[in-house]
C-alpha positions as CSV (number, residue, x, y, z in Angstrom):
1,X,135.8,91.2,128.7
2,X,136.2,88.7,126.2
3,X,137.8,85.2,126.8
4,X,140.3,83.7,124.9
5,X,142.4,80.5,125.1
6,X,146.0,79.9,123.6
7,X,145.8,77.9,120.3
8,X,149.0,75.2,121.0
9,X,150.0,74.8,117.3
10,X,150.4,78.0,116.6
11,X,152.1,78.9,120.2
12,X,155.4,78.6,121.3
13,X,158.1,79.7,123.1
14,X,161.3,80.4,122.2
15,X,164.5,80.8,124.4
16,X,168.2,81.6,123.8
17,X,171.5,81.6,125.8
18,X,175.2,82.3,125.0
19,X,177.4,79.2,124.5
20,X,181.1,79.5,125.0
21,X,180.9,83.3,125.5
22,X,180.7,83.8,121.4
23,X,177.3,82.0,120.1
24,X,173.6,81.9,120.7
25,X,172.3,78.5,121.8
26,X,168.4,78.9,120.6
27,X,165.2,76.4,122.0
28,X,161.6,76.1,121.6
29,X,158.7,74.6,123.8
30,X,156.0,74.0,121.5
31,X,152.3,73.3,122.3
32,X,151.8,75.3,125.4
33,X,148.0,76.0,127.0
34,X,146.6,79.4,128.6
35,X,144.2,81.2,128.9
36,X,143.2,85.2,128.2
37,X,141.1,87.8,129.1
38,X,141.2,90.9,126.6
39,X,139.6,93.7,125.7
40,X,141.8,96.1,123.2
41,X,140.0,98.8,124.3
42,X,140.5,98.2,127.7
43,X,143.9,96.7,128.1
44,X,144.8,97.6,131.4
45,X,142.3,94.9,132.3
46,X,144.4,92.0,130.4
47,X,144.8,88.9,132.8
48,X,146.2,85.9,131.3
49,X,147.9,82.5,132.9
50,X,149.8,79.8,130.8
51,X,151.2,76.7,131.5
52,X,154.3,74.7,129.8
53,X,154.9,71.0,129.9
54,X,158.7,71.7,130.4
55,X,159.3,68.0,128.5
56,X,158.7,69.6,125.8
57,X,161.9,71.6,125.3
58,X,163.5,70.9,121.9
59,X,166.9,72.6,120.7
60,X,167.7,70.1,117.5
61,X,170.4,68.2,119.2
62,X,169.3,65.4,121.3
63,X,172.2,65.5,123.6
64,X,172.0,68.6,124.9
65,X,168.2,68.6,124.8
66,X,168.4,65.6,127.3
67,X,170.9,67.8,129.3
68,X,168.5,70.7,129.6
69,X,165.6,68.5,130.8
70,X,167.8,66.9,133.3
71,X,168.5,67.9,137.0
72,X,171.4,70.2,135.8
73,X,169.4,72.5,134.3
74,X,165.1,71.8,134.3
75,X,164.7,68.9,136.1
76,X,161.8,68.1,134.5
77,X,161.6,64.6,136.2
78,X,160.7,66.4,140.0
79,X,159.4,69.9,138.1
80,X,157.3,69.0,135.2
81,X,155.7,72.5,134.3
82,X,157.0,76.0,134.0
83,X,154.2,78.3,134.6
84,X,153.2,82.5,134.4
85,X,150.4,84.0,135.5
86,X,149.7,88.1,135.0
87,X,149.4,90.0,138.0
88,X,149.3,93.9,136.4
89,X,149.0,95.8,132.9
90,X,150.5,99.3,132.4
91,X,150.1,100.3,128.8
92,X,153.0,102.1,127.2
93,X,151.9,103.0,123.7
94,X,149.2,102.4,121.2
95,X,149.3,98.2,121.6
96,X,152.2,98.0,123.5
97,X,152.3,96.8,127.0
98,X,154.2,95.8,130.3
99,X,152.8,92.8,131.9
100,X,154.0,92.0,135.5
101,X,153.5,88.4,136.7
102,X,154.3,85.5,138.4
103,X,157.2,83.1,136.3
104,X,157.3,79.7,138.3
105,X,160.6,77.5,137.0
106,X,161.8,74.4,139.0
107,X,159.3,75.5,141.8
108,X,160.9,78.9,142.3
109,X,158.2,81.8,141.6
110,X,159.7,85.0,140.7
111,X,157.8,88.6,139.1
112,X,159.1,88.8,135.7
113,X,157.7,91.7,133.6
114,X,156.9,91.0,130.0
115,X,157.1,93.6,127.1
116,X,154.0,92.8,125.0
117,X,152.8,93.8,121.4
118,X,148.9,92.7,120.5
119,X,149.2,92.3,116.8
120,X,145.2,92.6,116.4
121,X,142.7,90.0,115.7
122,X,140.7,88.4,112.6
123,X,138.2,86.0,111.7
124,X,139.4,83.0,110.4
125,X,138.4,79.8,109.6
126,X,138.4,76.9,111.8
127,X,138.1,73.1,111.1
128,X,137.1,70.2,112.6
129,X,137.3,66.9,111.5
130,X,137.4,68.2,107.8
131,X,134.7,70.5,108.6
132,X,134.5,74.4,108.7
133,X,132.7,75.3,111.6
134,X,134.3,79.0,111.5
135,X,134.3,81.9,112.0
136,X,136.5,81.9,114.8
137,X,137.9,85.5,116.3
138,X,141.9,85.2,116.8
139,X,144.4,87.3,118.3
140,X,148.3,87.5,118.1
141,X,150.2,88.5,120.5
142,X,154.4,89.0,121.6
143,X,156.4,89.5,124.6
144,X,159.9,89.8,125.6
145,X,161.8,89.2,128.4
146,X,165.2,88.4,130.1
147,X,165.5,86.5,133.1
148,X,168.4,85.3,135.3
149,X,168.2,81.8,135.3
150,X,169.7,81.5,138.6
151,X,167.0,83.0,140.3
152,X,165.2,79.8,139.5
153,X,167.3,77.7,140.9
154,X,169.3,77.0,137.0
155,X,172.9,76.9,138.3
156,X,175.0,74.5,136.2
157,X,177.4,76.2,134.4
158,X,181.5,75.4,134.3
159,X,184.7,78.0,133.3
160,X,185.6,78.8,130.0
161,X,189.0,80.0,130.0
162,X,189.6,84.4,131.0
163,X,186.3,84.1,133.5
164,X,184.2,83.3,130.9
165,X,181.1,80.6,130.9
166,X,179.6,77.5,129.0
167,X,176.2,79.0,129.4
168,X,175.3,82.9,130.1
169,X,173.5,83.0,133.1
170,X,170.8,85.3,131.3
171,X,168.5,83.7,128.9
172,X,166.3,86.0,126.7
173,X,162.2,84.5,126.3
174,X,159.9,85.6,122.9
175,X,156.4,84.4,123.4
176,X,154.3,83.8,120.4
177,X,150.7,84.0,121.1
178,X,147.8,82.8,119.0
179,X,144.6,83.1,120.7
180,X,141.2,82.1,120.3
181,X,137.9,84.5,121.6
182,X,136.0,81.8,123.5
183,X,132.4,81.5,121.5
């Protein structure tokens, strides 16, 4: 089983909630660490734990950014890192996959199944300090989910007029996964 770690430029996730009942509100959290263990030819083996510095969250508007990181929502201040860690594998089809594990969010641990796509793997160049001391093998990967952000503990919300809600209480996750096979 080949290990692999999670190359944080080229890593993110991405998260998006309704606004007002009628838009998308989208987010990212960039630069996010973890580490793999993959074989393609033996996925069901797949164990993989990542960890984001939940500070990090960036929407474009400064305002609601601070919002999101504050007790109403993240609470970043008393719960600095939002964290999954793979429990199970059960391949669906050809590089498909649903990952089980453990989401931790504002200290609240919850199974969350992922819907994962490997992408495949080249070798690539990789450079340091102007130097190319490639090859290096890497690996792309996606996953989907939806969680219910009041299972975490994520409650704010106020009324919008007709029983609607400032922010939908379901927010839908796509991780982007560039990893690097460990030398």
């Amino acid at each position: 089983m080949a290990n692999w770690f999670f190359e944080p430029g080229h890593t993110e996730v991405e998260f998006r909630a309704r606004h007002m009942m009628v838009t998308w509100v989208r987010g990212l959290f960039k630069n996010i660490s973890g580490t793999l263990e993959f074989d393609p030819a033996d996925p069901t083996k797949m164990a993989f734990e990542t960890k984001i510095e939940a500070a990090t969250l960036w929407t474009g508007v400064q305002q609601r950014d601070d919002h999101l990181r504050s007790a109403d929502f993240l609470d970043v201040e008393h719960f600095p890192t939002i964290s999954y860690k793979s429990t199970s594998v059960k391949p669906c089809s050809g590089h498909e996959y649903v990952v089980e594990g453990d989401l931790t969010l504002r200290g609240v641990t919850r199974s969350v199944p992922l819907e994962v796509a490997y992408l495949g793997q080249w070798d690539t160049p990789w450079w340091e300090d102007g130097v190319d001391k490639g090859p290096k093998r890497r690996a792309g990967f996606v996953a989907r989910t939806r969680i219910d952000r009041y299972d975490f503990g994520v409650n704010w919300n106020d009324a919008v007029p007709n029983g609607g809600v400032v922010v939908s209480p379901e927010i839908e996750l796509r991780i982007d996964v560039e990893a690097i096979r460990e030398n």
